[in-house]
N, C-alpha and C positions, 0 to 999 in steps of 0.2 A: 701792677698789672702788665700781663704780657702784650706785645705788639700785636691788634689784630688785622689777621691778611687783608689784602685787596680785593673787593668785591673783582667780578668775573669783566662788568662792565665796563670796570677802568682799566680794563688792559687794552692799548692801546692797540688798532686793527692795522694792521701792515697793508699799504694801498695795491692792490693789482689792478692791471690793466685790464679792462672788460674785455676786449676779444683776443688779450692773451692770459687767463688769469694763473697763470704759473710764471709769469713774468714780476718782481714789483716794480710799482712805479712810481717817485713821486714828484714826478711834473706832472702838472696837472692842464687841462686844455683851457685856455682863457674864455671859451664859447660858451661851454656846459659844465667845465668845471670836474670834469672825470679826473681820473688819474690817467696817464696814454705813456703808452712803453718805446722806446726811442724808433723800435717799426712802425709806432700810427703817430709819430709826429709829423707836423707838416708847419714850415713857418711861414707866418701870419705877419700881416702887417705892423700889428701889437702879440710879441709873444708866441706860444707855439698853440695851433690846432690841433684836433684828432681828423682821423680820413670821417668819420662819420657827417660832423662836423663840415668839413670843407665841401663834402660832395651835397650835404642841405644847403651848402651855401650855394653852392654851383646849380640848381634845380632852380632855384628862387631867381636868380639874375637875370634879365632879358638878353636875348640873344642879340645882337646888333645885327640889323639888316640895311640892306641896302636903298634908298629912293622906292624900289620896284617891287622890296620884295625879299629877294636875294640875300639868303644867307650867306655873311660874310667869310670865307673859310682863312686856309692856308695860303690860298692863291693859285695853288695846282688846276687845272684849266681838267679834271680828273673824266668828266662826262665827254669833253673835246675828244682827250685821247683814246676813250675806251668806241665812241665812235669812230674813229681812224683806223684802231686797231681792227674792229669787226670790218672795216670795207680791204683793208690789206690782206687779212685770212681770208674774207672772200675771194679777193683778185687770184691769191696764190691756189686757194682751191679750184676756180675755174682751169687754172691751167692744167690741172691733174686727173682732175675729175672730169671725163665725157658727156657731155650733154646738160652740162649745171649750170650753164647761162641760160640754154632756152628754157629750164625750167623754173629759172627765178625772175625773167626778164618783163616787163608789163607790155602784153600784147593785148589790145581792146578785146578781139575776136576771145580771148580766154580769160579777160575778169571777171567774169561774172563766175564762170564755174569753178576760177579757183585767182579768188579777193586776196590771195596773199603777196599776189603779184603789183599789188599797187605800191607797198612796201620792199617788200623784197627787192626790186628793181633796182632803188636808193642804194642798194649797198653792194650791189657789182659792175662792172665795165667794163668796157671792150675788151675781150682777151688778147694779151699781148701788147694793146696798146697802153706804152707806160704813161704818157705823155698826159693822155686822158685821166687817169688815176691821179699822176702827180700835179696837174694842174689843180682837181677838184679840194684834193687834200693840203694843199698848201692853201687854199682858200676858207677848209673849214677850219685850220686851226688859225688863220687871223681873225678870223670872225669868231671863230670858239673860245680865243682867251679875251675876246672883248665881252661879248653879251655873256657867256656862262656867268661869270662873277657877279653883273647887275642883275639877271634875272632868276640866277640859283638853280642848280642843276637840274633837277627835275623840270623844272617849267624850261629851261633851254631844248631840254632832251625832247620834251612835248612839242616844243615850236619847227625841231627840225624835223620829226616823224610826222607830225602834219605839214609839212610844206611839201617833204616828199610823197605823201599823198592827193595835193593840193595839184602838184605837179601831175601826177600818175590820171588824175579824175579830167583836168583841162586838155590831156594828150587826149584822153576819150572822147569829150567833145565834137575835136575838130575832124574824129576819123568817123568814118560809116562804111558800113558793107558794100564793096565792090556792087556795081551793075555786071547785067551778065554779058554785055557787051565790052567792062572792063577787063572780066575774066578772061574772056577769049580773046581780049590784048594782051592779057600779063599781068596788067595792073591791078596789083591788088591793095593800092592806095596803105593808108594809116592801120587800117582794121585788123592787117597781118603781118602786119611791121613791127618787132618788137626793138622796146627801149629801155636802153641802161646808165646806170650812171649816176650820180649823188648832186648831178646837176642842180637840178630842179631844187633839192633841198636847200644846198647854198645860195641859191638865189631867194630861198625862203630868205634865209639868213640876211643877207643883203636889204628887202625889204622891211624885214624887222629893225636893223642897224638904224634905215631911216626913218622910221617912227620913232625908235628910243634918242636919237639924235635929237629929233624934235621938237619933242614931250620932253626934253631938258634944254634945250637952246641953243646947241651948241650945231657948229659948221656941219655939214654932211658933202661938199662940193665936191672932195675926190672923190663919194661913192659912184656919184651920180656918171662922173667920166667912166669910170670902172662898168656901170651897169651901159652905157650906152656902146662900149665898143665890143664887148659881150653879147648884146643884142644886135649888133649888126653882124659881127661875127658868125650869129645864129642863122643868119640868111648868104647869108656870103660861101662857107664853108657846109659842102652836104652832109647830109649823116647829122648832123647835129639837131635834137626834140626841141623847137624853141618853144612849141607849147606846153612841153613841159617845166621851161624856165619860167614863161609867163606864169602859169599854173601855181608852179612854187613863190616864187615874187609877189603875187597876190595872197595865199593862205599865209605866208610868214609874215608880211604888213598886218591882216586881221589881225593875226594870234597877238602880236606884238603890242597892237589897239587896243584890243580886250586886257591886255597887261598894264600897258603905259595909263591909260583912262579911264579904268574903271574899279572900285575897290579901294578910293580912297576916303581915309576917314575924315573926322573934323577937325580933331587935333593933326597940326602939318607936323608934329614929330612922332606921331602914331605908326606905325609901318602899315602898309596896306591889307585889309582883307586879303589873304592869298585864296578862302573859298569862290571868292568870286571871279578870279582871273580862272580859276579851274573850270567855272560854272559857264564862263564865256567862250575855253576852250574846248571842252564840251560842245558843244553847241555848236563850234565851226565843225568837228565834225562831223557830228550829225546831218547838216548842211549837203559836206562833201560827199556821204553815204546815199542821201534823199538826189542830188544830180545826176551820182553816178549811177542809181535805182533806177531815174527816170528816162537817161539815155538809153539803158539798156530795156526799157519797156518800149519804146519810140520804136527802134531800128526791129522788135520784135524777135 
């Protein structure tokens, strides 16, 4: 009898890589066991993976965070610098541009009719004066590559845009509408005074340093020196908004509270609820909006 051929079935299938299949391949991935062509290998601790493979594994792994919160990155301080950058274009804008301090500057007499000035403010300075710039910004970046990293860029970026509002709403406070016997001195006090400068925010910053200092145990004594001749400095030197240091100093301690205290689970290697540091941040806010509403209903 003659040899009969080989069924269709036993011939043996040549393995292709699934998302190359005009590739063959026959390593095969130790995960899922594909075939993976030498572009979707990736080596594994045992043997080689496919990318499909490595990137399910990267999806499933918890992200390591920090005490607070903070995702732990590369280390690049990236939220620090991009706020430096934005107060440097501003500085160099002011110089160029005519009349773009007194329209971003927080003057009480015009928050209300344009609320953008309680922010805005934070991020320009005295024209001309460098001094003022380079003091505040060597300030945000010792403080921006400490706390950014524990508390994760967004919740930092949040702590310093509420301080500078923190600051912006306590300057309103302390001002009020000229009397008309002021007027007809000149004095037209706080209420048409306008103020600049990222001050106020980095003393946010400063308050929050010492809460997160403390809520973990550790020293805080140079801040404290640092904050005190700061504050006298605020009364010594004119020109200088010390309620809106204070202002910022107080909302960056809260913000910092609401992070450092609250949101933590049962398990102490659990990382913190982050919804609820958001839901406390929130809330200071709100706070800030509801004073600054009611000052501005007061004076009429």
């Amino acid at each position: 009898m003659g040899e009969q051929p080989a069924s269709p079935d036993a011939v043996e299938q040549v393995p292709v890589c699934p998302r190359h299949p005009d590739r063959e391949s026959y390593v095969r991935c130790q995960r899922c066991r594909r075939p993976t062509c030498p572009e979707c290998q990736r080596p594994a601790a045992v043997g080689i993976q496919c990318v499909d493979c490595v990137a399910e594994g990267a999806r499933t792994v918890r992200q390591v965070r920090t005490v607070f919160g903070g995702a732990v990155t590369d280390g690049r301080p990236v939220a620090t610098m991009t706020l430096i950058g934005l107060c440097l274009a501003v500085f160099v804008l002011q110089q160029v541009v005519p009349g773009l301090t007194s329209r971003v500057m927080f003057v009480p007499a015009l928050g209300a009719e344009e609320p953008w000035r309680f922010i805005t403010s934070a991020f320009a300075h005295s024209p001309g004066n460098l001094l003022h710039i380079a003091f505040n910004m060597y300030a945000l970046w010792i403080m921006g590559t400490y706390l950014e990293p524990l508390l994760g860029r967004a919740r930092f970026v949040a702590v310093y845009l509420l301080s500078a509002i923190g600051g912006s709403v306590v300057y309103l406070l302390f001002a009020s509408p000229p009397s008309p016997a002021d007027v007809a001195a000149g004095d037209l006090g706080l209420w048409y005074t306008g103020a600049v400068g990222a001050s106020g925010a980095v003393f946010g910053l400063f308050g929050a340093f010492l809460v997160l200092q403390r809520r973990l145990g550790r020293s805080a004594a140079g801040m404290y020196v640092v904050i005190g001749i700061n504050a006298v400095l605020g009364f010594v030197i004119p020109g200088i908004a010390w309620q809106a240091h204070l202002g910022g100093f107080l909302t960056g301690a809260a913000a910092a509270a609401a992070i450092a205290y609250t949101g933590r689970r049962r398990s102490p290697l659990a990382p913190p609820n982050r919804s609820v540091h958001w839901a406390g941040l929130v809330g200071i806010l709100l706070v800030l909006v509801v004073v600054a509403l009611a000052k501005y209903a007061a004076v009429g």
